[in-house]
Structures are given as structure tokens and as C-alpha cells.
C-alpha positions in Angstrom: 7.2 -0.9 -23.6 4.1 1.8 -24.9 2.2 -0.7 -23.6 3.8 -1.5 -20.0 3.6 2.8 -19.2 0.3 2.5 -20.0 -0.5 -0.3 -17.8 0.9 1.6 -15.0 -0.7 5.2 -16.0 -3.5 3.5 -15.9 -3.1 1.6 -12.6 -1.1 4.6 -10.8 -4.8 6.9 -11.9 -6.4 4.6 -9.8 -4.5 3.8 -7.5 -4.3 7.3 -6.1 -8.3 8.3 -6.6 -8.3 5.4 -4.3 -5.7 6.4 -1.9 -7.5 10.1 -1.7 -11.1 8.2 -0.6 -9.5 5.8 1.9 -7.6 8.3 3.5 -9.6 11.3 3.7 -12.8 8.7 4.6 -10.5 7.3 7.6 -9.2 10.5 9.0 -12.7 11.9 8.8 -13.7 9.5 11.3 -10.5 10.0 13.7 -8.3 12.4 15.6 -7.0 14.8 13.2 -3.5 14.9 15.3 -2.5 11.4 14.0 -2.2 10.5 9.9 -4.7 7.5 10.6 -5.7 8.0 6.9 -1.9 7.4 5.6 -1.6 4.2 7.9 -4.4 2.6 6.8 -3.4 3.2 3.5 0.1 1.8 4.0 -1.3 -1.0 5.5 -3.7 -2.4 3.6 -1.4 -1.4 0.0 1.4 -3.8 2.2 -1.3 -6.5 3.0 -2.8 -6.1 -0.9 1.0 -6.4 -1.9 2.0 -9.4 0.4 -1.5 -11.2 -1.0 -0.3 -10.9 -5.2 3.3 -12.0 -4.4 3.0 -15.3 -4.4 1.1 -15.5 -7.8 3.3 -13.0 -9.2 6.2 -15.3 -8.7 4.5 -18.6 -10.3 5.3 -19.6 -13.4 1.6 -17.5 -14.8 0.6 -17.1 -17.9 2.3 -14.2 -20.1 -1.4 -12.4 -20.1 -1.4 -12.6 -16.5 2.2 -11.5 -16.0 1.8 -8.8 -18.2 -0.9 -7.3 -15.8 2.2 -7.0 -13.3 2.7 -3.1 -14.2 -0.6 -2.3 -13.8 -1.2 -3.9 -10.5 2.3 -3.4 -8.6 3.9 -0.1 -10.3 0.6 1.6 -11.3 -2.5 1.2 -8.5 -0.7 -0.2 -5.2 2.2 2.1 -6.3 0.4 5.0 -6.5 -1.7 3.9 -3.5 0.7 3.4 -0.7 2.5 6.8 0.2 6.2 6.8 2.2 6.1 10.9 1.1 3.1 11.7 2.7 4.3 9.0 5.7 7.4 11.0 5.7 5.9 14.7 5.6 2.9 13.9 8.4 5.5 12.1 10.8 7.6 15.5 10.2 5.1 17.9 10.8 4.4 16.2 14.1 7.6 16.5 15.2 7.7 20.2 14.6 4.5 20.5 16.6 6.2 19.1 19.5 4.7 15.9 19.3 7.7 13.5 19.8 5.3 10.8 21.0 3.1 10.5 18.1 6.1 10.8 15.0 7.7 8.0 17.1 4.1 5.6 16.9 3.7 6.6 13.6 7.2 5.0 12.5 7.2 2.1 14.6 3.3 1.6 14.4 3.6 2.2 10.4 6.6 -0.2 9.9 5.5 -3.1 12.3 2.0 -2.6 10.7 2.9 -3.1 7.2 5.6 -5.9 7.7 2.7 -7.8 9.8 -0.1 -7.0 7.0 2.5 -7.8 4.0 3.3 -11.4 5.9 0.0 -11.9 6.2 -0.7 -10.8 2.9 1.7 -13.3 1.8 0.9 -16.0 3.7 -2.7 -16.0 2.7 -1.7 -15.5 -1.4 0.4 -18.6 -0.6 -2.5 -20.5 0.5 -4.5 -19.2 -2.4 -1.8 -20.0 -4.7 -1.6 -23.6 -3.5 -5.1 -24.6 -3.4 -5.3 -23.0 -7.3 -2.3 -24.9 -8.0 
């Protein structure tokens, strides 16, 4: 169990150094009245997500398996944010802008269903053609 908290410490450090750089990299290079950053965090942590699935449910090898933690818990984890999601698409509410809270739930859900199907579908094929 030491070894499983670990695994996920040890994921969930990088996994949200890495969510810092990809977010604050995206919305440096957009409109500051939209949480571009967290969406293109979401969705590519739902796409990285979608893509392990489908090994993650093979029958793998224990040392393989045992990486699970690490991966899922710990990095994408700590990577993907519904708080910040949550706290952005309030604070543009309370700034009056209806509009934009309403694309950033629709746009953020559609978005990560689509990348986490797609994510999956191409692990599949991956899966298979290691299989």
C-alpha cells in the first residue's frame, strides 16, 4: 500500500508541474476572458485517459498493472482540474458573462467525452495490433 501512495505522490507531482506549463503556456497565447488553459488541460488529460484504458483493462503484467496508480491517480489525476473548471466557469458568471460559463460547460464536456472516445478508440487499436 506504502508503495501504491507513493506511485501516485509521485505521479500527482508531475502531473500538476505539468498542468501549471500547459495551462499558463495556452492562456498566454489567448484571450484572457476564457480558461483556454483549463480546457486544453481537460482535454487532452481525457484523450491521455481514453488512450491507457484499454491496456489498463487487459489482462497486463502485474509490473505493468502496478504502474496504474502512478499513471491514473497520480499524473492525469493531478493534471486534469474540474475545481479550477468549476471556479473559472464561476467567476465568469459573476462578471456577467453568461455566454462564455455556458461554452465553457458545454464546450468542456463535449470536448473531453469526444477526446476520451477518441482516446479510447485509438488505445484500442494500439491494444490490438500489440495483441
Amino acid at each position: 500500500m506504502l508503495t501504491e501512495f507513493a506511485l501516485v505522490a509521485a505521479g500527482g507531482a508531475a502531473g500538476s508541474v505539468l498542468r501549471v506549463v500547459v495551462a499558463e503556456n495556452v492562456t498566454r497565447s489567448r484571450a484572457a476572458n476564457f480558461p483556454f488553459g483549463t480546457l486544453v488541460v481537460n482535454v487532452t488529460g481525457a484523450a491521455l485517459l481514453g488512450l491507457l484504458a484499454p491496456f489498463l483493462a487487459r489482462d497486463v503484467p502485474a509490473g505493468i498493472a502496478g504502474l496504474t496508480p502512478l499513471f491514473v491517480a497520480g499524473l492525469l489525476g493531478a493534471y486534469t482540474t474540474v475545481s479550477s473548471f468549476s471556479l473559472q466557469t464561476l467567476l465568469l458568471i459573476r462578471e456577467g458573462g453568461w455566454g462564455r460559463a455556458c461554452l465553457n460547460v458545454a464546450g468542456s464536456v463535449a470536448l473531453c467525452l469526444a477526446a476520451a472516445g477518441v482516446g479510447m478508440a485509438l488505445g484500442a487499436a494500439l491494444a490490438g495490433a500489440i495483441a
